[in-house]
N, C-alpha and C positions, 0 to 999 in steps of 0.2 A: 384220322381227322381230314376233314377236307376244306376247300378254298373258303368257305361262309365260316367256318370254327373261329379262325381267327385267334390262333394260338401260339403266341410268339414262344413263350418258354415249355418243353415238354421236357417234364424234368424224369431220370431213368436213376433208382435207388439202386448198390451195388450192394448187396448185404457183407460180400467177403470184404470188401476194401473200403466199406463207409462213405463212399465217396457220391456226392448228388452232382447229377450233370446237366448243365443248360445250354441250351442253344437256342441263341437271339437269333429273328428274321432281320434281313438290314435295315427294310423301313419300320420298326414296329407301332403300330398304336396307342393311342394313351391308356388303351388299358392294359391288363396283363391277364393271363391264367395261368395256374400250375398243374398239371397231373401228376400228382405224385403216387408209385403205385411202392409198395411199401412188403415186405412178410411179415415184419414186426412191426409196428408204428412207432412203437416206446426205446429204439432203436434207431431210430433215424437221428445226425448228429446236428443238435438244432442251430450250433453257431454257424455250420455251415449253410443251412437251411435258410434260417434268417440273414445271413450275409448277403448271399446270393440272389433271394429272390428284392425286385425294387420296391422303392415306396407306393411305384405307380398298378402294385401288382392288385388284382381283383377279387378274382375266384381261385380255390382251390379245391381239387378233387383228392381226396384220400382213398384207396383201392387196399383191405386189406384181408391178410385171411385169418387174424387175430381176432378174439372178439371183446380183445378188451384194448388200452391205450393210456397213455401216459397224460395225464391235463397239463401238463408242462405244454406239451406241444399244444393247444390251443390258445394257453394263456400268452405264448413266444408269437404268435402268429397273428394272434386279434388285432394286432394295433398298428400290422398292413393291410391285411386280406381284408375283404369287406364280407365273402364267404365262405364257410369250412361245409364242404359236402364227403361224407363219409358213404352215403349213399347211389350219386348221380341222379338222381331226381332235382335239385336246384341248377348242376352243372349244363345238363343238358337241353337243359330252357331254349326251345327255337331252334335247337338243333338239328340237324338230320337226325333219322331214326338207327340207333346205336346198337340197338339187338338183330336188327333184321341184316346188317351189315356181319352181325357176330354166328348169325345160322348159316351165312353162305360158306364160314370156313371151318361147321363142324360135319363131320363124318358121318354122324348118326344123327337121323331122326329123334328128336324129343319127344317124352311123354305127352300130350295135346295139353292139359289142364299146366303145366306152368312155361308151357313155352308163350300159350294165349295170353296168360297173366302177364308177363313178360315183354310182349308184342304189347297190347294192351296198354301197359302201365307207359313204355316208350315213344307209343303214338299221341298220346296223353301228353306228353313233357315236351317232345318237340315241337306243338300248337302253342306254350304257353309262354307267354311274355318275361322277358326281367323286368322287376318290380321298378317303377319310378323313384320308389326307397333309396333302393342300390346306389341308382346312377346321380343321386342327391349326395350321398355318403362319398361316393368316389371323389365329389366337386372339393369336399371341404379341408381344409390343409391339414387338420387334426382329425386324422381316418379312428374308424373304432369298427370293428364287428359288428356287422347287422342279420346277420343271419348262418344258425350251424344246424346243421342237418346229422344223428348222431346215427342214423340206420342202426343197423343189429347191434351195433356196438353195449355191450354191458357195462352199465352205469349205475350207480344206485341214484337214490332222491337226493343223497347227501351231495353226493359227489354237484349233482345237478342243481343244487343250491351253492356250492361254493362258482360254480360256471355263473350263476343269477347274479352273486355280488361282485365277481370283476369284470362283467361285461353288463351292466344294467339298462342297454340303451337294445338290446336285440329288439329285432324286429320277427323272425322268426328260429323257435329252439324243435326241429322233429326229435321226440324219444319218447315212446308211453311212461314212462317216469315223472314226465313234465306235472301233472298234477299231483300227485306225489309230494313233489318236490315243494310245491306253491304252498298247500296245505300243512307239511311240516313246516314250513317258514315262519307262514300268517294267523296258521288256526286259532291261536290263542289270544292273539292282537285283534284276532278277528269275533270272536264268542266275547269279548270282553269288551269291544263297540257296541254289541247287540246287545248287552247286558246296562248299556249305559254308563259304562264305564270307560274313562281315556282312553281304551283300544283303540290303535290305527293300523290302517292298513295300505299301502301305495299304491297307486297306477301303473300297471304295467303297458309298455306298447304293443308287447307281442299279439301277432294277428293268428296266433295258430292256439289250439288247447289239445292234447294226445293224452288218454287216461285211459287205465288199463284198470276192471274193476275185478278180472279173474286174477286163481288164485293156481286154475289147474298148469297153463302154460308158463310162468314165470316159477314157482315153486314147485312145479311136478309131483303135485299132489300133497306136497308136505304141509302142515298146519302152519299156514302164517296167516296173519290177517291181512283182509285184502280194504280198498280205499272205503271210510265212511259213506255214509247217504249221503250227507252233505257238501262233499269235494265241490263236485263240478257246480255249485253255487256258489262258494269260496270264489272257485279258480277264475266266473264270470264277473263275479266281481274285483277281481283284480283285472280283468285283461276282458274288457267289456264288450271292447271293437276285434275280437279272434271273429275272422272269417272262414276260417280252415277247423272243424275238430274232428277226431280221430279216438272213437272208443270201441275199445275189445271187455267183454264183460261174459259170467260164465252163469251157471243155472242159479247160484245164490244171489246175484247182484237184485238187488231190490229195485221193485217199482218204479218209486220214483227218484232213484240217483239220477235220471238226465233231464228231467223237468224240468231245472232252470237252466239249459237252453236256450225254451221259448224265452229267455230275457236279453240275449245278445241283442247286437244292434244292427247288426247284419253279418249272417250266415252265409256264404258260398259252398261251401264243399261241407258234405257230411258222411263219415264212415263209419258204420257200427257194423263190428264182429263178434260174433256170439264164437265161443269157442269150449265147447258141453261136453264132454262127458257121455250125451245120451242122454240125460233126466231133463222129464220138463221145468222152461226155463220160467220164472217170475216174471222176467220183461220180457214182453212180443211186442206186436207190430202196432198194438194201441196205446202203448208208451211212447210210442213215436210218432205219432199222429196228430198231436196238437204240434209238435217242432214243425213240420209238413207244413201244417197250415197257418202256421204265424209268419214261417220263411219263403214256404214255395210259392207264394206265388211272387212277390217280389224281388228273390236275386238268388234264390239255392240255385246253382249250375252244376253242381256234381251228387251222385248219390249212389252211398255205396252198402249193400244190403249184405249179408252174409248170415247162412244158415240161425233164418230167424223166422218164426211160425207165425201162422195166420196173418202174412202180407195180402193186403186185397191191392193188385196194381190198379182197380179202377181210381183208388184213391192217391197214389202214387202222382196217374197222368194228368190227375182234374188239378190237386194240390199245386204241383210242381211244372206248368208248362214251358219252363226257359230250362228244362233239364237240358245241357249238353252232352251229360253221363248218365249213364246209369248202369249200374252192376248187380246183378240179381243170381247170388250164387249159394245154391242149398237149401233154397227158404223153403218154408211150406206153405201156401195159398189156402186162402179164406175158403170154406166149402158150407153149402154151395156156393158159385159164384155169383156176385152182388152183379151180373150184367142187368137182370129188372130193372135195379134200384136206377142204375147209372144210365137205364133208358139206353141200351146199345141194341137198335132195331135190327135183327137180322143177324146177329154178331157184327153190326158197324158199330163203330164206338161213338158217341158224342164228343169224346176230348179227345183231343191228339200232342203229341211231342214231335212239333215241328222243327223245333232246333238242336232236335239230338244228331250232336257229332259221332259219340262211341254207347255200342249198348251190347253188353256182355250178360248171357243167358246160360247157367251151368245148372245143371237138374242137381246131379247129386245122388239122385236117388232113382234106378228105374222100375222099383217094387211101388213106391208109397204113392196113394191115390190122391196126395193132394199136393204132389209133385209136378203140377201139370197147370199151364198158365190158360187164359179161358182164350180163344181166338181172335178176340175182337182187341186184343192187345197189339196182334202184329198189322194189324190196322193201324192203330195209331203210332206205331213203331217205323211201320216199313211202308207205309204208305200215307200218310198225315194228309189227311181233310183230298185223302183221292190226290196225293199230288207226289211225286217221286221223291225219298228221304235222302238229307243231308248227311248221313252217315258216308264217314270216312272209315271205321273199323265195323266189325259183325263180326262178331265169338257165340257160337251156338254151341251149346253142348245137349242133347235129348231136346231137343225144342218143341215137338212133336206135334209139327207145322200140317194137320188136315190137305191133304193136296187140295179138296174141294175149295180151300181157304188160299193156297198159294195160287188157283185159279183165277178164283176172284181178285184178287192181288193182282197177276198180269193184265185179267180185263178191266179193273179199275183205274188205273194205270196211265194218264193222260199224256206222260211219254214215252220215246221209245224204249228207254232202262226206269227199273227197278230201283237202282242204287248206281245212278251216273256219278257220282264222287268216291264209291267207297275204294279205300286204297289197300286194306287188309282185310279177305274173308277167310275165317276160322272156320269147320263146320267139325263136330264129330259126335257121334253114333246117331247121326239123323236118318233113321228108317226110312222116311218118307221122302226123303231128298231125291230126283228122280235127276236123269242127263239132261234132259230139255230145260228141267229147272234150273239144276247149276247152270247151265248156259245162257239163262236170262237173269241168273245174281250174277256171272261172270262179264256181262257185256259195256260193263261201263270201260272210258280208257284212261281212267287215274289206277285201276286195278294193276301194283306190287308184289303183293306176295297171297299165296294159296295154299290154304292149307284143308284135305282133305281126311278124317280120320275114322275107321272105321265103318262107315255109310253101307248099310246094307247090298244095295242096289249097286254101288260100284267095283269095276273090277280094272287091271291094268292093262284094259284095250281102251275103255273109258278115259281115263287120264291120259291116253296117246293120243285118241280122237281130240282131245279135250287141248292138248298143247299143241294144235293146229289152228285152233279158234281165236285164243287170248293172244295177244299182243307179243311177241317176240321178247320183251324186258320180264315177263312175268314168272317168277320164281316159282313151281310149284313142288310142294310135298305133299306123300301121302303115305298115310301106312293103312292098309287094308285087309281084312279074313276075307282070307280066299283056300277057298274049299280043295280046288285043285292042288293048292303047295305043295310040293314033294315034303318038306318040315312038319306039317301039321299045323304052324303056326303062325303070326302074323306076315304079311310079303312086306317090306318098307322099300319107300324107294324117293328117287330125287324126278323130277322134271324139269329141270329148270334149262331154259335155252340159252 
C-alpha cells in the first residue's frame, strides 16, 4: 500500500491460530478499510472480526482462494462496512495501479492475453471515482451496506435473493446470478401485473444489472435451463436507473433477450460476452445496435465486445463518441467493410473517439478473414479529427496496422507524439510493428510499463537500443522468437531499469 491508500487497518488472517490482527496508524481518519486476505472465508472467526473492526470502518476487501463462503459473514459485516469486495474492482477505486506493482515481483513473464486483461481491468479502476452514494451512507449514524462485489465466488440465485431481503437498500450487487435472482423473486408478481391482476413488483436502487443467459460455462454443458427471453425486461424494470450491465450469453440465447435495454434510463458501461462452443450464434452485432443508438450518444462511456460476429466498428465510433473504453476481443467484423457508407475518404474516417482513455484490440483469430478491423479505424482511435489520442493504455493483440497507415499517422500528426498520455503499451504478434515505430508509440513521458510480445521484426538487441531511449522509470518486458535461441523456443526476458 502506499501514502494516497490511506489504510489504517490491514488486517492479516492466521489460519492455524484463528486469530485477526489490526494495526491502528496514530492519527487515523474518519474512515476505515480492511484487507482481509483469507484461505477459507467460512472460517474466519466473525466475533473476532466484528469486534475489532470500528463502527467508523468503510470498505472491505475479501482475498480468497475458495470459491464459495459462508453468508454469515456478509450478513455480520453489512451493518458496518459500507463495502464488501470479493473481487478488488470497488476496492481499488483511485488507487495506484495494483497489478503492475504485482509484475515487478514475479519471476516469469506472463502469458500476453491475461496479464493485458489484467493491466487493463487495473488501469480502469484506479481512474474511477468512489461513488457520492458511499460517502452519503458513511455520514449517516445508522450505516447499512451499499455495495458487494461477489467476483468468482459461487452463489446461487437463491442464495442471492436471501442477500436482496436483508440488505434491500444496495446500491450495487456484481455476480451474473444477479438476474437470476430478480426474476425468481418477481416473475410471477410481475406476469400477474401484466395480466391485470394485483401483481406488484418493487423498485430496486441498484445501479448495476449482470446476467448470464449461457448455459455452457456455468453447467459445463449439462441440461439445465438457462434465463428466459424476458429476464432482462423483468430485471429493467425493477432497477430502471442500472447504469452498469454486464451479459455473458452462448449460441442459443435468443434475439431478443437484451432488447429492453434500450429502456433504461441511462446506460454507462456495457459488457457483452458471448462464450460458444463454435456454432453460429442467434444474437450478433445487430441486436445490439439499437442499445448503441439509444445510449451512445448520450452517456455510454465503456464498451465491452467479446467474440461476437459481424461488428461493423464504423457504427460503434459514429454511435458512441464519449467512449472512454472500448474492448474489442474475438469479434468478427462486418465484410465487406461499410467504409463507402460511412464516407471514410482515403481510409480517413468521418467520426472519431476523441475521448478514448483505454482501447483494447485482441484478433483471436490469425486464420479467419474477417478478423481484421478496416484502417480508417486507427484513425479515429489513434489519431481523433488529426490530433494526438488521450489514451492512457494500448493492448494490441494482431492489429495488423498497414505501415502505409501508421505513416500517415506519424505525418498527420500535429504533434510531436502519437500518444503523449499513454501510460501502459501492450503490443503482441504485431508483424508490422517496426523500431522506428515502437519509438514514436514510446516517446510520450507518462509511459510506465512496456510490454513487447512476439513482434516479428523484433530481436534482443532491439529492446537494449530500445531501454536507452524510454525514460529511466520505464518497466519493460518481452518475450520474443528468435530464431538463433540455442532452446528452439521462446527467449523471455526483463528490461526494466
Amino acid at each position: 500500500m502506499t501514502k494516497s491508500t490511506l489504510v489504517p487497518y490491514m488486517a492479516q488472517f492466521n489460519m492455524s491460530h484463528q486469530i485477526l490482527e489490526a494495526h491502528q496508524i496514530k492519527k487515523p481518519p474518519l474512515l476505515y478499510d480492511l484487507c482481509l486476505c483469507t484461505g477459507l472465508v467460512k472460517h474466519v472467526s466473525l466475533c473476532k472480526l466484528h469486534v475489532n473492526c470500528p463502527q467508523k470502518l468503510q470498505q472491505i476487501l475479501v482475498t480468497t482462494q475458495s470459491s464459495t463462503i459462508d453468508l454469515r459473514l456478509i450478513s455480520t459485516l453489512s451493518t458496518s462496512a459500507t463495502c464488501i469486495d470479493f473481487d478488488g474492482e470497488l476496492y481499488f477505486r483511485g488507487r495506484p495501479n495494483y497489478n503492475l506493482k504485482q509484475l515487478k515481483l514475479k519471476s516469469q513473464v506472463q502469458h500476453w492475453l491475461p496479464e493485458a486483461e489484467a493491466l487493463l481491468k487495473s488501469l480502469y479502476i484506479s481512474h474511477q471515482k468512489v461513488p457520492d452514494y458511499l460517502q452519503e451512507t458513511v455520514r449517516r449514524p445508522l450505516r447499512s451496506l451499499s455495495e458487494l462485489h461477489l467476483g468468482t465466488v459461487r452463489v446461487t440465485a437463491g442464495e442471492i435473493c436471501l442477500i436482496l431481503d436483508s440488505v434491500p437498500e444496495l446500491r450495487l450487487l456484481r455476480h451474473y446470478q444477479l438476474v437470476s435472482a430478480l426474476y425468481m423473486k418477481h416473475a410471477e408478481g410481475w406476469k400477474e401485473g401484466k395480466e391485470g391482476r394485483e401483481g406488484k413488483i418493487p423498485t430496486y436502487k441498484l445501479l448495476n444489472l449482470d446476467a448470464d443467459f449461457s448455459h455452457v460455462v456455468r453447467c459445463r454443458m449439462s441440461p439445465q435451463s438457462v434465463l428466459p427471453i424476458d429476464a432482462l425486461s423483468l430485471a429493467v424494470a425493477l432497477c430502471p436507473n442500472a447504469e452498469s450491465v454486464r451479459i455473458r450469453y452462448d449460441c442459443s440465447t435468443h434475439h431478443d433477450s437484451i432488447e429492453a435495454l434500450t429502456s433504461l434510463h441511462k446506460l454507462k458501461e456495457l459488457s457483452i460476452v458471448c462464450v460458444t462452443s463454435g456454432e453460429r450464434c442467434l444474437l450478433d452485432f445487430t441486436d445490439i445496435v439499437p442499445i448503441l443508438e439509444v445510449h451512445g450518444e448520450a452517456q455510454l462511456k465503456y464498451l465491452e465486445l467479446k467474440v461476437i460476429e459481424e461488428v461493423d466498428p464504423h457504427v460503434i465510433i459514429k454511435c458512441c463518441p464519449k467512449l472512454r473504453v472500448l474492448i474489442l476481443s474475438g469479434c468478427g467484423f462486418v465484410t465487406p467493410d461499410s467504409c463507402p457508407y460511412f464516407q471514410c475518404g482515403r481510409g480517413k474516417p468521418k467520426y472519431f473517439l476523441s475521448r478514448l482513455k483505454l482501447l483494447f484490440y485482441a484478433d483471436g483469430d490469425d486464420f479467419s478473414w474477417d478478423h481484421s478491423l478496416p484502417q480508417c479505424f486507427w484513425f479515429a482511435t489513434l489519431l481523433p479529427d488529426g490530433k494526438a489520442s488521450h489514451l492512457r493504455g494500448l493492448f494490441l493483440e494482431s492489429p495488423r496496422i498497414q505501415d502505409k497507415t501508421f505513416k500517415d499517422l506519424l505525418n498527420g500528426c500535429s504533434q510531436k507524439c502519437l500518444l503523449p498520455e499513454i501510460q501502459i503499451l501492450s503490443l503482441c504478434r504485431y508483424s508490422e510493428l517496426s523500431f522506428p515505430h515502437l519509438t514514436a508509440l514510446t516517446a510520450g513521458e507518462s509511459l510506465y510499463y512496456l510490454r513487447i510480445s512476439q513482434c516479428d521484426q523484433f530481436k534482443e538487441s532491439h529492446m537494449r537500443r530500445l531501454k536507452d531511449l524510454v525514460n529511466d522509470d520505464v518497466m519493460i518486458t518481452y518475450d520474443l522468437d528468435v530464431e538463433e535461441s540455442t532452446s528452439g523456443g521462446i527467449r523471455v526476458g526483463r528490461a526494466a531499469k
